[in-house]
N, C-alpha and C positions, 0 to 999 in steps of 0.2 A: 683472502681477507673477508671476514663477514659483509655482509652488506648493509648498508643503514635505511632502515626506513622511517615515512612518519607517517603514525596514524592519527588523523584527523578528525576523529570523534568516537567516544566511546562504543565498544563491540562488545561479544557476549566477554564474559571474565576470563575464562578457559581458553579463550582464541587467543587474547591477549597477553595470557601467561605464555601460551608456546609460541608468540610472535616474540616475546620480550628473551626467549630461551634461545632462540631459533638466531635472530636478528638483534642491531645495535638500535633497538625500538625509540622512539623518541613519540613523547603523546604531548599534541598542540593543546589540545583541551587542557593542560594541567601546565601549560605553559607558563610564568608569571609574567614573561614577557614575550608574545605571541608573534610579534616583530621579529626581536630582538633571536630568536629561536629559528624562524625562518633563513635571517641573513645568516645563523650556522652551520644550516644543514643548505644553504645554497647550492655549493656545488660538492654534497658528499650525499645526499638522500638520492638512493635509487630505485624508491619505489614509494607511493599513496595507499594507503588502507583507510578505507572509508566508509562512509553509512551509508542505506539507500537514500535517508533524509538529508545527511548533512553534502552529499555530494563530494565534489573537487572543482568549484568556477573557476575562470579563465586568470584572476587573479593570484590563485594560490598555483595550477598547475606552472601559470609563469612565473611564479616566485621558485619553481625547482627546477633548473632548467637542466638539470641530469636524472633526472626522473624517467624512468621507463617503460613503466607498469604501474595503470592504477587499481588498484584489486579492491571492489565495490560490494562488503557485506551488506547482503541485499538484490534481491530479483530486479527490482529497480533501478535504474541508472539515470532516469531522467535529470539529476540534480548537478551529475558530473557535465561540465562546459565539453563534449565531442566535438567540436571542431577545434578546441585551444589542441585538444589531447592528440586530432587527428592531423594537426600542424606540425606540432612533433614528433607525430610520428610515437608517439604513446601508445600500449597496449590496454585496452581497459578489459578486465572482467566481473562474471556478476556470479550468483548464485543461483542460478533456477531451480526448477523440482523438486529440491528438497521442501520448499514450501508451500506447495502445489495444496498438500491436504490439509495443513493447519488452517490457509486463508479461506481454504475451500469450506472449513468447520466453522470458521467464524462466520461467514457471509451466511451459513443455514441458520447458525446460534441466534445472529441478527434478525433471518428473518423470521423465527419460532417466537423470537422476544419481542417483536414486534406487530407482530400477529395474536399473540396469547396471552402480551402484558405482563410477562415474567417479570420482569427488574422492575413495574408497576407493581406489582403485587407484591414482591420482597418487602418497598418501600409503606406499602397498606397495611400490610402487617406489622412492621416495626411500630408503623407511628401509632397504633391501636385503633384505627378508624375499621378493621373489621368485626368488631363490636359492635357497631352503629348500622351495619349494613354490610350485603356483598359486594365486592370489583364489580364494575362494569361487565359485561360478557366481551369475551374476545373472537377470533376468527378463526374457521377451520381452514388449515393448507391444503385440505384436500380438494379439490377443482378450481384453486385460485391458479388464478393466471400469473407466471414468473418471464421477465421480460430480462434476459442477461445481455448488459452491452459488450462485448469482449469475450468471443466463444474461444479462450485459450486456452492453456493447461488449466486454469485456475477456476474459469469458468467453464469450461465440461464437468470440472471434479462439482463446481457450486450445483449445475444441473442434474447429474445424476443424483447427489444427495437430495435435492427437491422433487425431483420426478420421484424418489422412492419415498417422501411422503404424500405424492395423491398431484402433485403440481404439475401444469401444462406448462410446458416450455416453449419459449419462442428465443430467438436473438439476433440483434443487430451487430455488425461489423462493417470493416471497410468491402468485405467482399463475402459471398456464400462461402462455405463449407462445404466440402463437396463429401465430404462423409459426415457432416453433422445427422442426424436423424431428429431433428426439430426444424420449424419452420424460420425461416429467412426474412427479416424486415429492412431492407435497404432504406429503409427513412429512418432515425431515430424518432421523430413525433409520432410517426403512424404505429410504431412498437408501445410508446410509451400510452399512446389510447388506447390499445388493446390490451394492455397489462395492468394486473391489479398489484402487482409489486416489481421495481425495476432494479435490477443489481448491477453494480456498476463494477467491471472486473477486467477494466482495458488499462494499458500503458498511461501514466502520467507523462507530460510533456506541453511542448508548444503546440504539439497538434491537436490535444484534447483537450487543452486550454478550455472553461467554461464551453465545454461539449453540452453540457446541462446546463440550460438557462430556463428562463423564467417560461418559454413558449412549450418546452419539455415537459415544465413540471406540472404547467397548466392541463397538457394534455393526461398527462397519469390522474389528476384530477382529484377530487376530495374525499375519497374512499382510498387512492391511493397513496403506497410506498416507496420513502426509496428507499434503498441500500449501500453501502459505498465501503468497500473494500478496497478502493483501488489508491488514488493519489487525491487530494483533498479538491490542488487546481483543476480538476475534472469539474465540478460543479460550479457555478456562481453561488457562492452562498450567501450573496446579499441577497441573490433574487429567491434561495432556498427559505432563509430566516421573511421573508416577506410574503411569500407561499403557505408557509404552515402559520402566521400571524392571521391572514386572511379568509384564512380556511381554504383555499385555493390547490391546496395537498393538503391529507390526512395526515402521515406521518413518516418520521426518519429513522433510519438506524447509522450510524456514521463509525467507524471507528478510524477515519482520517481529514482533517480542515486544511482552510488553504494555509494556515498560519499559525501550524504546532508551535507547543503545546498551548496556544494558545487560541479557548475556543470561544467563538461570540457568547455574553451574558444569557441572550436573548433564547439563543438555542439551550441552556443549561437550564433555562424558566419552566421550559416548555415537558409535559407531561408527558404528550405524545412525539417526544424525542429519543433513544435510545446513545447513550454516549459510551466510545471505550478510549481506549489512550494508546491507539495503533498498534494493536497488539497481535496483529494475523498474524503472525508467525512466532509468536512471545511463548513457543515452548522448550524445552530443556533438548528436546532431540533435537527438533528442529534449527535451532539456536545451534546446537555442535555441529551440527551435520553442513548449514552453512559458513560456520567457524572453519568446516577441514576441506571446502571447498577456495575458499581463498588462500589456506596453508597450501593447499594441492597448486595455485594457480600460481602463487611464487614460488613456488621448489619447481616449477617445471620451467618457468621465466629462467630463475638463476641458473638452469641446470642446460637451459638453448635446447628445451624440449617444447612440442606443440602445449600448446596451454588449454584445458581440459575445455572451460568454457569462457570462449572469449569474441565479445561482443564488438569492438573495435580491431 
């Protein structure tokens, strides 16, 4: 008998067609009655497909309680409730690797744009203000200082692409690298005063909950940047939006908030902001590639084979 699943928030279109081919697919998002859909698939869904953002909290995994597998499009898993899933005794997995290089291109993009004023200048140009005068000058990445919080896959690929344009790397983590070949800052403040731009490329969650607060950003300081590729609840961004207000930090590059898609006024005002709409991994490979990593994680679930990559 096929099996039924529900998928919990929109994935790339391609995954969804061969989940909809594959399985008795059911999509809550397009629910009319989101309840009413739940107490259906109560005790017949045997499996969550989900986003890295939209997660599976402890409410919906308990609303399935023959659920088996929650298969998480997305490197991330912070947003799925792991102790409802690991109560049950639920399998969860994620995607990795595949998006190792796309985030790893977006965090250099960010910080080339934000160093050299690219999407500044796009916007100089349109509006015709370079008739009146040149952009501001911007900054060379060659001997600026890059300060990666989270030396993982995502941040080694972030480093080697900045060490190959001219940049010093340093990074913080919960522990050394014993093969990293950059220097080690066990403090994050004592990283973030040493570094003229700070990239943030560690796990979202409760444990990096405003990792970055207002004493962090003070120390990067008024010439300095951040970058944030990673999960948005990493930073305070009350204390960030009151930082760059103050001149107390120079400037941002974000492509994730604590409260998609919705981003403060305050930050979209601001010149020296760089904004994207969380789109590190937003390419067409990339996108399949984690689309046939979740196909691979329930055809090995339903098949009682070891499941490729799996996190719980």
């Amino acid at each position: 008998m096929t099996p039924e699943i529900l998928i919990a928030a929109p994935i790339y279109p391609a995954t969804l067609a061969a989940l909809g081919r594959l399985y008795r697919a059911h999509l809550l998002w397009q629910a009319p009655d989101r309840a009413a859909l739940l107490a259906e698939l109560r005790d017949k869904a045997r499996a969550i497909v989900t986003s890295g953002g939209a997660g599976a909290d402890a409410a919906l995994v308990n609303a399935m309680p023959k659920v088996e597998i929650i298969a998480c499009f997305g490197v991330g898993y912070d947003a799925i409730d792991l102790a409802a899933a690991k109560a049950r005794n639920i399998a969860v997995t994620n995607t990795p690797d595949v998006l190792t290089d796309d985030v790893a291109d977006l965090a250099l993009a960010l910080i080339l744009d934000s160093q050299r004023r690219i999407s500044r200048g796009d916007r100089y140009v349109r509006a015709g203000a370079w008739t009146k005068g040149g952009l501001e000058l911007g900054v060379a990445l060659k001997g600026r200082r890059l300060g990666i919080v989270g030396l993982g896959r995502i941040g080694l690929a972030t480093a080697k692409r900045a060490a190959a344009c001219g940049m010093a790397i340093a990074y913080h983590g919960p522990r050394r690298k014993a093969d990293a070949p950059y220097p080690y800052f066990a403090n994050l403040v004592e990283l973030a005063k040493d570094s003229d731009v700070l990239a943030l490329t560690l796990p979202g969650g409760a444990g990096t909950r405003h990792l970055v607060d207002a004493e962090v950003l003070a120390a990067l300081g008024p010439q300095g940047t951040l970058v944030n590729v990673a999960r948005g609840s990493i930073v305070d961004e009350a204390a960030l939006v009151g930082a760059l207000q103050s001149g107390a930090l120079g400037a941002a590059a974000l492509d994730v908030f604590e409260d998609e898609p919705r981003v403060p006024a305050a930050l979209v005002a601001m010149e020296n902001v760089v904004l994207q709409p969380h789109v590190g991994s937003a390419t067409h490979q990339t996108r399949a590639a984690m689309g046939q990593l979740v196909l691979d994680n329930l055809a090995a679930h339903f098949a009682g084979r070891p499941l490729p990559t799996r996190v719980l």
